[in-house]
N, C-alpha and C positions, 0 to 999 in steps of 0.2 A: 472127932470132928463130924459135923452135921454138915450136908454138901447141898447145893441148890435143890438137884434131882431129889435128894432125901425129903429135903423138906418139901418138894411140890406131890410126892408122894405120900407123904403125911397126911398132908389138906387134904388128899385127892380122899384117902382112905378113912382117916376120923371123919371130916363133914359130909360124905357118899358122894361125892362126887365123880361123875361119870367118865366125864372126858376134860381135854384140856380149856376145850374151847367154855364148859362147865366153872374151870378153873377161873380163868381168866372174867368171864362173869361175876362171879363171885368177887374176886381183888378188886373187879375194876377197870382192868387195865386191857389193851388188845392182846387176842388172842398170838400175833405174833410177837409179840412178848413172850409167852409160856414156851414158842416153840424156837425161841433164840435161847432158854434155858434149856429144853432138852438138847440142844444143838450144840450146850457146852459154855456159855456164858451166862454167867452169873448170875443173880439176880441183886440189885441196890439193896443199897442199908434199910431206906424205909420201908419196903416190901418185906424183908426178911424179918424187921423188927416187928412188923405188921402179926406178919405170922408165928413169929415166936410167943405173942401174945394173946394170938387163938389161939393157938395150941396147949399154950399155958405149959410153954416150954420153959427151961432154962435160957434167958436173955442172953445173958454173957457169953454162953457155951454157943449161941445161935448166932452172936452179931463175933465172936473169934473166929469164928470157923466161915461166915463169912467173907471177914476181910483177908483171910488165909487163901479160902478161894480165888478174892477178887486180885488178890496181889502174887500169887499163883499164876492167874489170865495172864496179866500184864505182862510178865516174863515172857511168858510163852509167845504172848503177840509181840515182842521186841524183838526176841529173837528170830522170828518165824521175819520180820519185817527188816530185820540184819541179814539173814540168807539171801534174801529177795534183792536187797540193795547191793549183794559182791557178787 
């Protein structure tokens, strides 16, 4: 399984990029975006699909591990949102 961090690690180190905020350039997207991924939240399908196709990664192995992630979160936040409510 490839994990967010993995994969924003990858970009960071195949394209040379520097920093997040570098990252985030690059995608597109704001820089707090990249730092709500190091912070442990996932990053979407299009993103990930994005970059499994820079990378000229394996898709499938990149959008499974993905939704393994994202559906992984989910729990955690029910749960963590279940303690909160008893």
């Amino acid at each position: 399984m490839i994990t967010t961090l993995q994969l924003l690690e990858e970009l960071k180190r195949v394209r040379l990029l520097q920093s997040d905020y570098a990252v985030a350039k690059y995608l597109g997207i704001t820089h707090q975006a990249v730092s709500r991924w190091r912070n442990g939240k996932p990053m979407g399908e299009d993103l990930a699909e994005k970059i499994a196709f820079d990378l000229e990664l394996d898709l499938d192995i990149v959008m499974l591990s993905n939704m393994a992630e994202r559906r992984k979160h989910k729990r955690e936040e029910f749960k963590k949102s279940s303690s909160d409510a008893a």
